[in-house]
C-alpha positions as CSV (number, residue, x, y, z in Angstrom):
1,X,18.1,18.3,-9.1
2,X,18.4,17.6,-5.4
3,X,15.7,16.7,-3.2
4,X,15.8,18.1,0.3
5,X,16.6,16.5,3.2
6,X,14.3,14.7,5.7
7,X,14.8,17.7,7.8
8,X,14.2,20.1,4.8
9,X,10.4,18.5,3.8
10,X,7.7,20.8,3.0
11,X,5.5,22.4,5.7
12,X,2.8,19.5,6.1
13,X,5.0,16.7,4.3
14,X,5.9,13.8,6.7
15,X,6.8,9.9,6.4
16,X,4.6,7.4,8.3
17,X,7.0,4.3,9.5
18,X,5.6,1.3,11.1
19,X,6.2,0.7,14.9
20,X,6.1,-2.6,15.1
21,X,8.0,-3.5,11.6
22,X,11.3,-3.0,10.9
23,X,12.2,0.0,8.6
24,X,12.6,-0.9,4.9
25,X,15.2,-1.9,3.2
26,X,15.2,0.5,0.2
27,X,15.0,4.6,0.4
28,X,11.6,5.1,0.5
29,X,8.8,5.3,3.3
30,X,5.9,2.9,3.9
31,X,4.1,6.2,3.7
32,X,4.0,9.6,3.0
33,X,1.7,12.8,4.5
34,X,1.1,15.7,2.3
35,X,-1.4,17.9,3.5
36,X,-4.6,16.5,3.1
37,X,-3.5,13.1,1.9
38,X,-1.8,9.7,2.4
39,X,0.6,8.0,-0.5
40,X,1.1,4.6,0.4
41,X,3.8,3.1,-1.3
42,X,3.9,0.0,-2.9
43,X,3.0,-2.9,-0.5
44,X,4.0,-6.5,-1.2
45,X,2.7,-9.5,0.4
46,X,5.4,-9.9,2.6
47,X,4.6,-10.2,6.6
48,X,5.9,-7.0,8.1
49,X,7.6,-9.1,11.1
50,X,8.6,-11.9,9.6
51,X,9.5,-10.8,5.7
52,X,8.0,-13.8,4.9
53,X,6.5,-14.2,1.6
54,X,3.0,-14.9,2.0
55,X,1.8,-18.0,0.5
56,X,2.2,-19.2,-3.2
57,X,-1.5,-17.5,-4.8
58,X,-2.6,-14.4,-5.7
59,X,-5.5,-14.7,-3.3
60,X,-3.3,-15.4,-0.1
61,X,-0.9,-12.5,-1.3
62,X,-3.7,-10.4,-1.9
63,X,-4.9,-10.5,1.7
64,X,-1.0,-9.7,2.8
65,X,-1.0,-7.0,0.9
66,X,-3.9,-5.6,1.7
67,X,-3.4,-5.6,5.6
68,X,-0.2,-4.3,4.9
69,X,-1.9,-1.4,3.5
70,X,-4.1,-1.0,6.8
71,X,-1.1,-1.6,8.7
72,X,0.0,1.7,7.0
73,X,-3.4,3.7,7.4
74,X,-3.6,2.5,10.9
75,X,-0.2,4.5,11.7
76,X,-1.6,7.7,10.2
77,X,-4.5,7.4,11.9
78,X,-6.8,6.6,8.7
79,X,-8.5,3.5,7.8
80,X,-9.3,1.5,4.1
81,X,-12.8,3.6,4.2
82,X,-10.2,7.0,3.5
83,X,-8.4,5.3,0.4
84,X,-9.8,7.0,-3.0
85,X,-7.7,5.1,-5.3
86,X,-5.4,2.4,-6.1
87,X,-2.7,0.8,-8.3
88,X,-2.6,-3.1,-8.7
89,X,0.4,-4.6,-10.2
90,X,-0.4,-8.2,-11.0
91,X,2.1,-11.0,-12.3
92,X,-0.4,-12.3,-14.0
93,X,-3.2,-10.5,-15.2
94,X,-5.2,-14.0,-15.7
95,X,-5.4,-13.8,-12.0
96,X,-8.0,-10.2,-12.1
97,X,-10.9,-12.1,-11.2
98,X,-9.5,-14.0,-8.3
99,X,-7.9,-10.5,-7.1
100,X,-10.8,-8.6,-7.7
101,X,-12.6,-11.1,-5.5
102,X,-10.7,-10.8,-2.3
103,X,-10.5,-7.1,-3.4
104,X,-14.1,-6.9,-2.6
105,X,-13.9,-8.6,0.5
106,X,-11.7,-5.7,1.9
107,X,-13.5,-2.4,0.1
108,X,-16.9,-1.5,-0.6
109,X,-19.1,0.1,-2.7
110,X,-18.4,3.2,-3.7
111,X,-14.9,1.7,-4.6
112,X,-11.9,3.7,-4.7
113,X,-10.6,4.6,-8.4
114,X,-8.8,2.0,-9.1
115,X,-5.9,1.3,-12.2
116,X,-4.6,-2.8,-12.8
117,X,-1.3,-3.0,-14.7
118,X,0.4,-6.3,-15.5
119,X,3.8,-6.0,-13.9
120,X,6.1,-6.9,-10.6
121,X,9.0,-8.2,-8.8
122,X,9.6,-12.3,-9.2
123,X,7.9,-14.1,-6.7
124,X,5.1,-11.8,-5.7
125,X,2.1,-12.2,-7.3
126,X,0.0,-8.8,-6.5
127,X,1.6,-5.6,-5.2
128,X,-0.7,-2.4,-4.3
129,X,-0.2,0.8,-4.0
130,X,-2.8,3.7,-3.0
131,X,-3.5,7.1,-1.7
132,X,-6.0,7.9,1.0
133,X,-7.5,11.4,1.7
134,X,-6.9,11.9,5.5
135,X,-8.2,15.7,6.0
136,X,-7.7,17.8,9.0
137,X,-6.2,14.5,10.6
């Protein structure tokens, strides 16, 4: 099966790229607009300007990642209050309640849905991914 080309998407489908980062270095998009709603890929806890890992704990890389997933909101003109659920992928899942903590600093009650698997990349501690529901945006 082939997928269609950029210029090919879906009526309503469209990637959301980061002005001030540069573009990634895999095939995908930062984010995706289907319709109603937002996919945000996988964020890692590196600095969009820099691609610096940031810090060396779950907590620091958890705040990274985190505005990394604003960062991407912000460019579809949504914020954290539109995200309805997320996926954490953490090294270590020993590291939940520290995550969870910071987790709460960011989003509040009523929470998105929300899945934690034990699983990612060496080096990076805590990598997110989420889907916000944007609307007639």
């Amino acid at each position: 099966m082939t997928l269609p080309s950029t210029s090919e998407q879906p009526v309503g489908w469209r990637a959301v790229m980061l002005a001030d980062a540069p573009p990634p270095k895999g095939a995908y998009s930062p984010g995706t607009r289907a319709g109603d709603f937002l996919f945000i890929s996988g964020q890692v806890p590196r600095d969009p300007q820099t691609g610096a890992l940031a810090g060396d704990d779950v907590a620091t890389q958890t705040r990274q990642v985190l505005r990394n997933i604003e960062g991407v909101l912000t460019a579809a003109g949504a914020t954290l209050r539109d995200v309805v659920s997320v996926t954490v992928y953490l090294t270590n899942v020993d590291d939940w309640g520290t995550f969870d903590g910071v987790y709460r600093e960011t989003f509040t009650p009523p929470f998105p849905a929300r899945a934690v698997v034990g699983a990612t990349l060496r080096g990076i501690l805590v990598e997110i991914s989420a889907v916000a529901f944007v609307g007639g945006r």
